[in-house]
C-alpha atoms as one frame of an Amber mdcrd trajectory, in Angstrom:
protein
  84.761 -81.154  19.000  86.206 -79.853  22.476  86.212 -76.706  22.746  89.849
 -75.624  24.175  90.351 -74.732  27.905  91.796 -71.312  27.147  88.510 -70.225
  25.198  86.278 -71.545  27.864  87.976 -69.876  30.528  87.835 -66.351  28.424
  83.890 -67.157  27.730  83.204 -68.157  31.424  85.346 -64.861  33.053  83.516
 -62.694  30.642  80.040 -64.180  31.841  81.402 -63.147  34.693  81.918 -59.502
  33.704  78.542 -59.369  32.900  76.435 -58.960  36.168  78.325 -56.085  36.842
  78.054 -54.011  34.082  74.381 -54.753  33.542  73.625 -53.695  36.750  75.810
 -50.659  36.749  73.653 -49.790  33.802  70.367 -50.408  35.154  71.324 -48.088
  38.005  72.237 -45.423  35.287  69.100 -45.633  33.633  66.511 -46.563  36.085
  68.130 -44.961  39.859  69.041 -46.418  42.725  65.348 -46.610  44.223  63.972
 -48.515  40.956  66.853 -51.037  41.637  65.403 -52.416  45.073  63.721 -55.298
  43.401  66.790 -56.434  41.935  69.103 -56.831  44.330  68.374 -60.299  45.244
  69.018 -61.125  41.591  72.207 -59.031  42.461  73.357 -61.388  44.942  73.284
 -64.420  43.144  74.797 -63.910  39.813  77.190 -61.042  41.411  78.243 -62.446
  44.681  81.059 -60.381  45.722  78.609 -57.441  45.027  78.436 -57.209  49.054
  82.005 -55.731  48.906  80.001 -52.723  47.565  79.174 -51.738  51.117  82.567
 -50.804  52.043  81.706 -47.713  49.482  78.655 -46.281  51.767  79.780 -42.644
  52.326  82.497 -42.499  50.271  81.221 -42.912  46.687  83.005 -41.144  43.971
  86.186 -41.170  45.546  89.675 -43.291  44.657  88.805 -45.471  47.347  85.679
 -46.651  46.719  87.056 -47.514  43.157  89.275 -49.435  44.089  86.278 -51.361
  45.884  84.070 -51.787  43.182  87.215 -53.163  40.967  87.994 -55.380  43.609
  84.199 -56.760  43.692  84.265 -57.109  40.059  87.283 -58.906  39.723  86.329
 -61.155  42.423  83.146 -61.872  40.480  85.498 -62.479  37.442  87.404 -64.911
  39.049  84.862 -66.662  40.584  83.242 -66.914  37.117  86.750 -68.209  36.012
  87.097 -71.217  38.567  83.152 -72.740  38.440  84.302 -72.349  34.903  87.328
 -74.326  34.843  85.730 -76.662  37.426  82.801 -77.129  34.994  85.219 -77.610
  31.833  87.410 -80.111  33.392  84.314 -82.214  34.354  83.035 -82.170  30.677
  86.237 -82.987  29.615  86.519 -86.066  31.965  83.428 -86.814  31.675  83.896
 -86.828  27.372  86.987 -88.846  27.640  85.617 -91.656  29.445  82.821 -91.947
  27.357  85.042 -91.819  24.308  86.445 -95.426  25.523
């Protein structure tokens, strides 16, 4: 059974949502100097974590908010489209195999 294009799209935007937060965490627990090694990791599965310089000098203020929301929701959305991408090839790829 297909699973529907809605649900895949929530699944693949929350993946998305997930970099993010796990590193945010990791930084809680572990600091910012234990978090070197990671940061390559960082850069593939969070790609639009490089809007995070615009916060150098500035963290904790309204403005460097709004630039970590806008590098997470870019990450979202990213996650969103390869996921719709990959969906609609499964689903093409399903239906001709289905005739």
């Amino acid at each position: 059974m297909m699973v529907s294009f809605y649900r895949w799209l929530v699944t693949s935007a929350g993946l998305g949502l997930l970099p993010p937060i796990v590193w945010f965490l990791i930084q809680r627990v572990a600091g910012e100097g234990a978090t070197y090694q990671l940061e390559r990791v960082v850069r593939v599965v969070w790609p639009s974590s490089f809007w995070l310089m615009a916060t150098d000098g500035i963290e904790g203020t309204p403005r460097a908010y709004v630039f970590i929301l806008m590098s997470v929701a870019a990450n979202v959305l990213l996650y969103a489209v390869l996921g719709s991408f990959v969906w609609s090839v499964k689903y093409f790829v399903a239906g001709r195999s289905k005739r």
